[in-house]
Every structure is written in C-alpha cells, then in structure tokens.
GUTORFI-833454 format. One line per field, with one value per residue (C-alpha): residue number from 0; x, y, z. Coordinates in Angstrom, 1 decimal. Layout:
! GUTORFI-833454
pos	NUM|... $
px	X|... $
py	Y|... $
pz	Z|... $
END
This chain:
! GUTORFI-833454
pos	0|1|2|3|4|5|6|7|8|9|10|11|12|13|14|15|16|17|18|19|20|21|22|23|24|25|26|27|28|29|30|31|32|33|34|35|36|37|38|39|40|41|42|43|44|45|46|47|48|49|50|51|52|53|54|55|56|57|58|59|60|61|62|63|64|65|66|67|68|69|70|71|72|73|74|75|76|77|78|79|80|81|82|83|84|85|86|87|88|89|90|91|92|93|94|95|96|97|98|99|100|101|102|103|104|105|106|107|108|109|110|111|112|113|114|115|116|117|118|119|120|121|122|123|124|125|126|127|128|129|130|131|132|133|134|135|136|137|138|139|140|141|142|143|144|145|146|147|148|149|150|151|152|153|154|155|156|157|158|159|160|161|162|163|164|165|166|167|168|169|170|171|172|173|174|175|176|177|178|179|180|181|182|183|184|185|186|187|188|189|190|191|192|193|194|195|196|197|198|199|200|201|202|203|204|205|206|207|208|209|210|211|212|213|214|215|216|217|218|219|220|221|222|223|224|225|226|227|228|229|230|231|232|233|234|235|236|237|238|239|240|241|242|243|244|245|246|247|248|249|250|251|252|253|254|255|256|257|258|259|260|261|262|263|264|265|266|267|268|269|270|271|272|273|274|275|276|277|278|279|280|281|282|283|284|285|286|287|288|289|290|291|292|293|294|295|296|297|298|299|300|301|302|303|304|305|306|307|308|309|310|311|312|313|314|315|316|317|318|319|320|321|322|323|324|325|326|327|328|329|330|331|332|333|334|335|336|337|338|339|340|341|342|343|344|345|346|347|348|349|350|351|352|353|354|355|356|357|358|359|360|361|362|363|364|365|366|367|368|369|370|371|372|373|374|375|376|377|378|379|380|381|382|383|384|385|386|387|388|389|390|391|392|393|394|395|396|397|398|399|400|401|402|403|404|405|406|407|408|409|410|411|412|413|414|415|416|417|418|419|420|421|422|423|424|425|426|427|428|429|430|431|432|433|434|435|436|437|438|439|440|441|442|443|444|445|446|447|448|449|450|451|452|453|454|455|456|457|458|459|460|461|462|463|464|465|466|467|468|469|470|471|472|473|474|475 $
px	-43.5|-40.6|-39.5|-36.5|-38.4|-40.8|-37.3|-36.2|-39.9|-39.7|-36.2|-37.5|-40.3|-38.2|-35.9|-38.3|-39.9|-36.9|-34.9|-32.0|-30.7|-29.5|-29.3|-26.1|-27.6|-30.9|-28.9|-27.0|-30.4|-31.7|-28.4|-28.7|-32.3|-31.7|-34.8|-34.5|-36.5|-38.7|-39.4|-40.0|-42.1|-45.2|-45.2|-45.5|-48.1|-50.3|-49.6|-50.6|-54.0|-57.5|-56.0|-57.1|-56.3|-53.0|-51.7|-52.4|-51.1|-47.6|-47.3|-48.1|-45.1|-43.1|-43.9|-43.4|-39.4|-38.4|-39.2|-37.6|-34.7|-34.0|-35.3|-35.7|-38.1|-39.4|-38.5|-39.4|-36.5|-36.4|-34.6|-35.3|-31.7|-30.3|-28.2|-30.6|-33.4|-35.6|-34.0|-35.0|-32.6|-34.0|-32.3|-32.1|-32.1|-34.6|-34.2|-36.1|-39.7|-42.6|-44.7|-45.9|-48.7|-51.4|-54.0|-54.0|-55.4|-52.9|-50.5|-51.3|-51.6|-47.8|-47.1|-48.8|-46.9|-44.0|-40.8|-37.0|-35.2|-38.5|-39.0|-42.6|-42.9|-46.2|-46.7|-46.9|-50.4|-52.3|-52.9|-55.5|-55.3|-58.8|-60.3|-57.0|-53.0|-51.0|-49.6|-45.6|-45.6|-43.5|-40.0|-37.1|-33.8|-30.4|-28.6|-32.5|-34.7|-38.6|-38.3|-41.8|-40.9|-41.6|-38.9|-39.2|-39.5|-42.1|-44.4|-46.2|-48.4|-50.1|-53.0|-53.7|-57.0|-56.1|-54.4|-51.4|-51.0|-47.8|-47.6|-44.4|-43.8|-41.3|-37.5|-35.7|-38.3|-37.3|-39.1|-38.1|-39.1|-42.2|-44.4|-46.5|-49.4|-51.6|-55.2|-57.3|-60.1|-59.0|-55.6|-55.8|-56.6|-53.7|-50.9|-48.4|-47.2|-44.8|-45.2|-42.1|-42.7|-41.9|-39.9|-39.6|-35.4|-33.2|-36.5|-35.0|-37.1|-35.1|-35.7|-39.2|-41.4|-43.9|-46.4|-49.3|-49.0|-48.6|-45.6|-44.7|-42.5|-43.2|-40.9|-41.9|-41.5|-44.1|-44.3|-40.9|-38.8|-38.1|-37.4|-33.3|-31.1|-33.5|-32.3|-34.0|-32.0|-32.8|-36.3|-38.4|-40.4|-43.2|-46.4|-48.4|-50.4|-50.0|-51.5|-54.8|-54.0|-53.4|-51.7|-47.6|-46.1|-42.7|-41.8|-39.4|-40.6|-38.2|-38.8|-37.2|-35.3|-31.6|-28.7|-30.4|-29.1|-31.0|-29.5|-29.5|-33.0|-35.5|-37.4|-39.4|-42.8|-44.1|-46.3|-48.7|-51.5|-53.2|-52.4|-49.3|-48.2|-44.4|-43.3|-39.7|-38.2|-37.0|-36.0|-34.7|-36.3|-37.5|-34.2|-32.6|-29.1|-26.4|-28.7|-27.4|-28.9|-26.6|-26.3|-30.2|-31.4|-34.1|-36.5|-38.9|-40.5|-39.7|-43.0|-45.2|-43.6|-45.3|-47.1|-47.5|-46.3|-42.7|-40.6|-37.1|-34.9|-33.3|-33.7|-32.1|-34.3|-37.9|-40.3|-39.6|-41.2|-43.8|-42.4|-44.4|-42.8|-39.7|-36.9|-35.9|-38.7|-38.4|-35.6|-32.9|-31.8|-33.7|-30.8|-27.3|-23.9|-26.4|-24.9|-25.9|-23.1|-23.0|-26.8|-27.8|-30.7|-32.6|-35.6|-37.0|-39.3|-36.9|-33.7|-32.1|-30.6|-32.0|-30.6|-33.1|-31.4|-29.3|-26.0|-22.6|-23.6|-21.7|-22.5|-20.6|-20.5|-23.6|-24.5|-27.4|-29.0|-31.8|-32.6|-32.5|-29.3|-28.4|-29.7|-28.0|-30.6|-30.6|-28.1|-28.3|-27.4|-23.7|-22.9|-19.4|-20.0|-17.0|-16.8|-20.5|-21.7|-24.3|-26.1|-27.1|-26.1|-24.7|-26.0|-26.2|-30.0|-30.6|-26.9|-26.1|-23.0|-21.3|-17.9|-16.9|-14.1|-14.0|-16.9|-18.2|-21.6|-23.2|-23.9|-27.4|-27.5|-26.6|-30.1|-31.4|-29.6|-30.5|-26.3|-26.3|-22.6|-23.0|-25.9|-24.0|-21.3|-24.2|-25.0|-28.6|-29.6|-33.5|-33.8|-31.6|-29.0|-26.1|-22.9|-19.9|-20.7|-17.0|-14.4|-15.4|-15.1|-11.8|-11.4|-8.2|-8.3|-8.0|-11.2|-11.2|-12.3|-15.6|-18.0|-19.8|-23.6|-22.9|-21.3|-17.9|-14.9|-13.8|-10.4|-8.2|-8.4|-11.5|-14.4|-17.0|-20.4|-22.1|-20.1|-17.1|-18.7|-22.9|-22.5|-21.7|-25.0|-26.6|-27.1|-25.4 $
py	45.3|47.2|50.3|48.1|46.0|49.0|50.1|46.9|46.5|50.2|49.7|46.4|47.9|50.7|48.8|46.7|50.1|51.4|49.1|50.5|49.9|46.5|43.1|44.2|47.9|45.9|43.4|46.5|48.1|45.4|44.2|48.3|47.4|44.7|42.4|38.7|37.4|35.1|38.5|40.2|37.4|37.7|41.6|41.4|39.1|40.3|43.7|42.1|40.4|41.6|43.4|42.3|38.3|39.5|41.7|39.0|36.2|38.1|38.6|35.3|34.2|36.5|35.5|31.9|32.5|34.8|31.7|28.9|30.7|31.7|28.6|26.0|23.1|21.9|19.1|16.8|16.0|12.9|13.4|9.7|8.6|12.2|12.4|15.6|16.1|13.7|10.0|6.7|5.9|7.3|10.8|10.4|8.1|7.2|8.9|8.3|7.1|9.4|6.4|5.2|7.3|5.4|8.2|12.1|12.4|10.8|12.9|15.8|14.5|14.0|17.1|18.8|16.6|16.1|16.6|17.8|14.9|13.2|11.3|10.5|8.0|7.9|4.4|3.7|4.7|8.3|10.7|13.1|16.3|18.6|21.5|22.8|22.6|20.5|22.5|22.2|24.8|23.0|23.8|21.3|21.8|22.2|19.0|17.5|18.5|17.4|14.9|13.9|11.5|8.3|5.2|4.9|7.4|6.8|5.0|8.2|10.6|13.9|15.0|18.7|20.1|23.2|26.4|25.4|21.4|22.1|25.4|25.8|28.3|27.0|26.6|23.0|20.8|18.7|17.3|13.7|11.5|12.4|12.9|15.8|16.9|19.7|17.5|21.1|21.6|25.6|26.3|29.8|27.2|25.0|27.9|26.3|22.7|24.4|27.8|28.1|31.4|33.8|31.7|28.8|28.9|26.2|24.4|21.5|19.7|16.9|14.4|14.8|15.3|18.2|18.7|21.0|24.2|28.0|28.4|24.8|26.4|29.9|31.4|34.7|36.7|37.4|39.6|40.9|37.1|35.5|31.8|32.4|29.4|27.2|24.0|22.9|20.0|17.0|18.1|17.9|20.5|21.0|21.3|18.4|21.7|25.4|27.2|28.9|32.2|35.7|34.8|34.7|31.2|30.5|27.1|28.3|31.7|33.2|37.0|38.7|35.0|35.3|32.6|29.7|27.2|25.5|22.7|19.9|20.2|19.4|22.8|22.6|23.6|26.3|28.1|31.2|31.5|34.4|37.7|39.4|35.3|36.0|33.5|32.3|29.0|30.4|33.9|35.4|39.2|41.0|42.3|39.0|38.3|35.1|33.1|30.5|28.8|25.8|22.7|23.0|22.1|24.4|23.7|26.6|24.5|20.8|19.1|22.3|24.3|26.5|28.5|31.7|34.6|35.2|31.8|33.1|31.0|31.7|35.4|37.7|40.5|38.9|41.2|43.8|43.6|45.7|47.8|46.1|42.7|43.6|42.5|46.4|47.8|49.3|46.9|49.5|46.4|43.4|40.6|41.5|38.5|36.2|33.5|31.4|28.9|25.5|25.5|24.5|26.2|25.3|26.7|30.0|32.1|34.8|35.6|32.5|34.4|37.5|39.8|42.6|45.5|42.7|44.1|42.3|39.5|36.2|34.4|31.5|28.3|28.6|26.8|28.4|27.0|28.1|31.5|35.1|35.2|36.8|40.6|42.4|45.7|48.9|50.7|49.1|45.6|44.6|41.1|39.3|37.1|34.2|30.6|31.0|29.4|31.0|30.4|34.1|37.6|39.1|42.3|44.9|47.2|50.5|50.7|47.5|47.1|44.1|42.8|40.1|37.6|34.6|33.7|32.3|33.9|34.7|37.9|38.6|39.4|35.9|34.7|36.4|34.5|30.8|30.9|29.3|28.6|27.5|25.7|23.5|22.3|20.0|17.0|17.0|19.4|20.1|16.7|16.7|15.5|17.6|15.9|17.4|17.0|17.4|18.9|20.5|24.3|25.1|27.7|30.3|30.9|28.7|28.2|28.1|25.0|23.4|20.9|21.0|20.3|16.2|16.5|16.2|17.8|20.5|20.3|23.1|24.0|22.8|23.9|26.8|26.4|23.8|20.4|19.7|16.2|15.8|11.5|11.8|13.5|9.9|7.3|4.0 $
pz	51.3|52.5|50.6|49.3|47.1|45.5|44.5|43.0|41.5|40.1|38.7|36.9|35.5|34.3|32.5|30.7|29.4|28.7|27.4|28.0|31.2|29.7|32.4|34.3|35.2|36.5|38.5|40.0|40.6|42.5|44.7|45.9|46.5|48.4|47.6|46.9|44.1|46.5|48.2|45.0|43.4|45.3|45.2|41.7|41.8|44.6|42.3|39.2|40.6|39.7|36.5|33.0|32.2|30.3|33.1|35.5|33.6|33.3|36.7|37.8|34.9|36.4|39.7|38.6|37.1|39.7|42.4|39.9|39.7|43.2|44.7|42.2|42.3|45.5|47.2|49.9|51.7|54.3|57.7|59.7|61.0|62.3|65.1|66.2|67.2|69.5|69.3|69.7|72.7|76.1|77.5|81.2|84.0|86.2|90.0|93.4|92.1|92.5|91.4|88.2|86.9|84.3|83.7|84.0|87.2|89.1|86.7|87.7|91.2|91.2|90.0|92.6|95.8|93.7|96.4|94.6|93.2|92.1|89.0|87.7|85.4|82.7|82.0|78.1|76.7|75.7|78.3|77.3|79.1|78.7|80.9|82.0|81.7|83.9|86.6|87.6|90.8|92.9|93.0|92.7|93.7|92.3|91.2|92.1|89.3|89.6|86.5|84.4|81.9|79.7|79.9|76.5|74.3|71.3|74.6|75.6|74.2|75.8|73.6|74.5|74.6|76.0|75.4|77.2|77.6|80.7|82.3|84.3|87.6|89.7|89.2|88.3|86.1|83.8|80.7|78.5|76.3|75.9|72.8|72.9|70.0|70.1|69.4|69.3|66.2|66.6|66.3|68.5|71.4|71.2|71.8|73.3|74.6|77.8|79.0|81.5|83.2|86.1|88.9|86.5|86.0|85.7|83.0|80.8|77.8|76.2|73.7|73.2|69.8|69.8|67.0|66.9|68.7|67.6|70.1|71.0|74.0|75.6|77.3|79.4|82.6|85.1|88.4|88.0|87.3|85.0|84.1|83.2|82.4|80.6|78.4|75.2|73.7|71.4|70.5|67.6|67.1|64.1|62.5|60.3|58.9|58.2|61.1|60.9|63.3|63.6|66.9|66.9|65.1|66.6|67.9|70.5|71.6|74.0|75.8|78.2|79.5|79.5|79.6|77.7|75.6|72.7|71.7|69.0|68.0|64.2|64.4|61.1|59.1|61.1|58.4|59.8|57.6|59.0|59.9|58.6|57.8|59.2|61.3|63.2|63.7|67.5|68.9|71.9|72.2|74.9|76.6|77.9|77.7|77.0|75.0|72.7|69.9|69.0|66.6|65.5|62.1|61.1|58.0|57.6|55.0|55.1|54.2|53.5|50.7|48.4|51.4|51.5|54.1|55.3|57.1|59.2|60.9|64.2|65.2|68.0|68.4|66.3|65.4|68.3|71.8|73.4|76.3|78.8|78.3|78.1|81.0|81.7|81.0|77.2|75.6|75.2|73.2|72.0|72.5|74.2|73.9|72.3|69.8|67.2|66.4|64.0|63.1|59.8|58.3|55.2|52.7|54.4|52.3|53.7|55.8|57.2|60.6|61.5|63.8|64.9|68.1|68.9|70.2|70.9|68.6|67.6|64.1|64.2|61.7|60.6|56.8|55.6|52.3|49.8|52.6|51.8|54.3|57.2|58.0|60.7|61.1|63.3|64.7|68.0|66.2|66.3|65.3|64.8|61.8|61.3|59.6|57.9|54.7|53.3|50.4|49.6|51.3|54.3|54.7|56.9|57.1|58.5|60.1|61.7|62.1|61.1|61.8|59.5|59.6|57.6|55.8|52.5|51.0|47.6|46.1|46.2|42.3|41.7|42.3|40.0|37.0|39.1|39.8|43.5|43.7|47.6|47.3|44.5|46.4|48.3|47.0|46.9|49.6|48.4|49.9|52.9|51.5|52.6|51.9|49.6|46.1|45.3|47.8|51.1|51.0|53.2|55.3|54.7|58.8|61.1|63.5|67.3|69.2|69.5|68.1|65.3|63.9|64.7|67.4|66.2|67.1|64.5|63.1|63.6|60.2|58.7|56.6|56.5|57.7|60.8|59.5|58.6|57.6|57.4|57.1|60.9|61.3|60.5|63.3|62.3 $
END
C-alpha cells in the first residue's frame, strides 16, 4: 500500500481513538491522503486478519461499508446490441483469393506463400492450432495488406494451444472476423492471441472476439524496429475467468510502438490473480509516441466482480518499463502526444485513466464511472484534461502537472459518505445502462469537432464525457 493510504488509515484510526477530530476533520484527512475507500478497504482488512475474532470481524465490517459506500452493490450488467466492439455484420471485403483454407495445415500453408494483396479465407469450422504459433512473416504491401479472415464472423474459431496462437513479423497484415479463444489448462501458456513485433508495422485486427489470454495482443520491438502504425478496431477483448499468473494481465499490451490507433473496442474482465494482482485494460509504455486510444468501452469488472488485486483502465506510461525494452533505450518518458479521447470506462478496483511519465498528454471526453479517477503522476507527466466526466477525482501525484479545462469530476471525500453525484445522473449504469436519468450534464465551453463514443457527430455545444447520447450506442 502506498504511503498515501497508511496516512489515511493512520488518520482514521486516530480519530476513532480520539474522538475529537469530528467527521469533517477525517474527511479532510483523507482527501489530503488521497486514498479511495475501495483502496483503503482491503488494507484494513488484510491489516485486521489473523488478529483475535473481534479485531477481525471489525475490519472485515469495516472493510465491508467502506466498499458499499464507494461502490455500492454489484451488478451484472448486459452489453449484447452495442455499436462497439466485434459485430455481427462482416468488416472487410474479400480481395484476390489465396484459396479457401479448411484445416490448419493448409492455414498456415497460406501464410507462409501468401503474396501482398492476398486474402485467405478459413472456411466455417474450429481450427485447432497446437505445437506452435501460426507464423505471418511475409510482408504485404501498402494499399495491399496480406488479409486472413472468416466471411462471416461468429463461423470461425482458433483454439490456441500455445503460448502465442498468431505471431506477427512483417509489415501490412490484417486480421477479421475471426473468433479467437485461448483453450490452454495453464494460463502462463496461453499469453497472448497476436504478438505483432519487430518489422510488423502497418498490423490491423478488426472485428474479431478474443477470450482467454494474459495479453490478448502484444505489442513489442525487436532487433532495433518496431511494429509503428498498428490498428486495433471493433474487437472484443476478455476473460471467462480470473487469470491464474504472476505474468503481466493486459489485453492490449503496447511497448515501445508509436502512432497507433485503438479504436471502438469491449475490453473487459481481465482479473490477475497472482502476483502483485494489478492489472490494465490497455497501455502504451515503453517510449513510443502518437498513440491513440479512442471510443473503447472498458469494464475492468463486467462479469467477475468481487476479485481481488488492483483493475486500471487505459494507461500511458503502465507500470514503468525496463531500460532494455524501451524504444530509446531508457524511456526518458514513458508515453509522449498520446491521447485518450471519448472512451467510456466503468468499475475498476482503482484509477479509471492513469497517466504514468507520460508527457504532452491529451484527456479528452472521457466518462468515467464507479473508478478511483484519473491520476496524472511524476514530474515528467503533462496531460491536458478537457470535456471529462468523471465519477471521482482528478488528481495530480508526485508533480504531474495537469492542465485542466472544462471538466466535470467528484471530490474524492464524497465517497466516503456514498454521495456519487456523477454516477447519479445515469440511469442504471451498474448494469450498463448509461442513458440520462434526467437532463444531460451541459458543458459551459464549447467543444471542438469530432465524433463521439457511437459514432456520432458532437454538437458544438454538447455534453461532458464520451456521448452526448448512449441510445445511439445500441444497434437497431
């Protein structure tokens, strides 16, 4: 636990003793401290543990309130008919025909002859892929990607036995349609559905479902390049099951890549059980540069709440990288002119956007709901925050520097008391449902141009966070 929340513990504690501090001087003492009670809940349990059965059973209590309040009761929420994520309708269009493959052999055959401009079809059915990945090493071309896809989506399944079900080296491939699930009895040996790597620029995965990895897409350098101006749109992205491993949980693990755009995806339930149990929806680290995080509805904990360990969002920066992976060498920065514009993001055990040596930073439009908010930390973080909603605090850690513009949030205090006065202007949003309860929050500025979560076109003056409107999220 950081040494924020032994404050916020110690100043509890104190005025319990006490009892003199009174409820305003503990709520001061603890918006200083800047802890959220879901932070500060299991400290005091895991503090509490292996005492006598009274001492135990009061921190579990306490444990118990501080969560209600700050979160409130779980819910399952539904999210069948968005307009995100991987859809029903086919992305795509065939090209010149590579052949129709019907069995993994010939699949990887294809691969390994396939020409720029190229499509290779999977005919409907299960393709099982054991012993080793399947190897994309052949470049395409500009304007002529190699394209491996299914006609239909919801017609095609990849079960992955391996560590790494596609591995990806050379520039211009391009993924669709295509249902992906990490079959593995271990979860350390199903790390990742894609690793795109070295040479492999110019990589796009859209409109496919992927379920079952550690890292469902890995993103690296290797011998000096490094796969820049990658696309990841219209993907789902999650986990039937926590995940049993010490090894890094992030659906869209991106180091030392720059000018990406992530677009439009379901990232969800990506639980890390072992290990220091942190884990990220997607980050850019490692040094890159221009990456964009767009439109993406992230749910840390859509289907497997009550978990513990630590769930962010979208991150700039992650946990740090090591020196060795990073683009120049030691990451004078994590993250430089990345943004992260019109994503909603919903029920994280901690920070909903987290920005970590992340410098020349844009915020934009995001609606964060039931998250410990948005953290800008370190010196070297600079971030331009305008047009968020966000269900909890904006705060600035260890001198990062924020510039703020217009934005709605919630004073940290207030979740102490169960007063959520952002979350309550959804209807129902503990089960995805994320229209106005009453009147749409207005903004006092007007925004710039640009689309928002759905896909619509914002009005010039419109509302805080990633919709102006979340029915237009729902295919009709």
């Amino acid at each position: 636990m950081r040494r924020g929340a032994r404050l916020a513990l110690a100043a509890l504690a104190a005025c319990v003793v006490l009892a003199g501090c009174g409820i305003a001087a503990t709520l001061f003492a603890l918006e200083r401290a800047g802890v959220m009670p879901r932070a500060l809940a299991p400290y005091i349990e895991k503090r509490s543990s292996g005492h006598n059965a009274v001492i135990t059973g009061a921190g579990r209590l306490a444990s118990d309130v501080l969560l209600t309040l700050d979160r409130g009761a779980p819910a399952r929420a539904g999210l069948d008919g968005l307009r995100l994520g991987a859809q029903p309708q086919a992305a795509g269009a065939p090209g010149p025909a590579a052949g129709l493959v019907r069995d993994v052999a010939a699949l990887r055959a294809a691969m390994a002859a396939a020409a720029p401009g190229a499509t290779i079809t999977l005919a409907p059915g299960t393709y099982r892929i054991v012993n080793r990945s399947l190897e994309a090493g052949r470049p395409g071309a500009a304007g002529a990607p190699v394209v491996v896809r299914a006609a239909q989506p919801g017609t095609v399944t990849l079960l992955s036995h391996v560590t790494i079900a596609i591995r990806v080296s050379a520039p211009h491939w391009r993924f669709e349609n295509l249902a992906i699930d990490g079959a593995c009895r271990r979860h350390d040996d199903c790390e990742h559905a894609f690793q795109v790597t070295g040479a492999a620029s110019h990589f796009a995965a859209v409109n496919n479902l992927v379920q079952g990895f550690n890292a469902h897409f890995k993103i690296n350098g290797a011998g000096g390049r490094f796969p820049d101006h990658g696309l990841i749109e219209a993907n789902t992205l999650s986990n039937p099951a926590p995940r049993a491993t010490r090894r890094p949980v992030t659906p869209i693990d991106l180091v030392a890549a720059s000018d990406w755009t992530v677009r439009g995806n379901v990232i969800r339930d990506f639980v890390k059980l072992q290990g220091n149990r942190v884990s990220y929806g997607a980050f850019a680290k490692g040094g890159g540069s221009g990456n964009v995080f767009e439109r993406n509805l992230v749910w840390c904990e859509q289907t497997l709440a009550g978990q513990p360990g630590q769930r962010v969002g979208l991150s700039l920066g992650g946990g740090g990288t090591g020196a060795r992976f990073c683009r120049d060498g030691r990451c004078v920065t994590e993250q430089e002119r990345g943004v992260l514009r019109a994503n909603l993001i919903v029920g994280c055990s901690d920070v909903g956007i987290y920005l970590n040596s992340a410098s020349d930073s844009r915020i934009e439009d995001n609606t964060l709901i039931d998250t410990a908010g948005i953290d800008v930390r370190y010196a070297t973080s600079s971030a331009r925050l305008d047009g968020n909603l966000v269900d909890g605090p904006i705060r600035s850690r260890d001198a990062g520097l924020l510039h703020l513009g217009d934005n709605r949030d919630a004073g940290l205090w207030r979740s102490y008391v169960g007063w959520h006065p952002v979350r309550a202007l959804f209807a129902a949003p503990g089960e995805g449902d994320f229209r106005w309860k009453d009147e749409a929050p207005g903004r006092t500025q007007p925004r710039r141009d640009g689309v928002d979560l759905c896909g619509v076109a914002r009005a010039t003056v419109g509302v805080y966070g990633a919709f102006d409107d979340f029915g237009a999220c729902r295919r009709r």
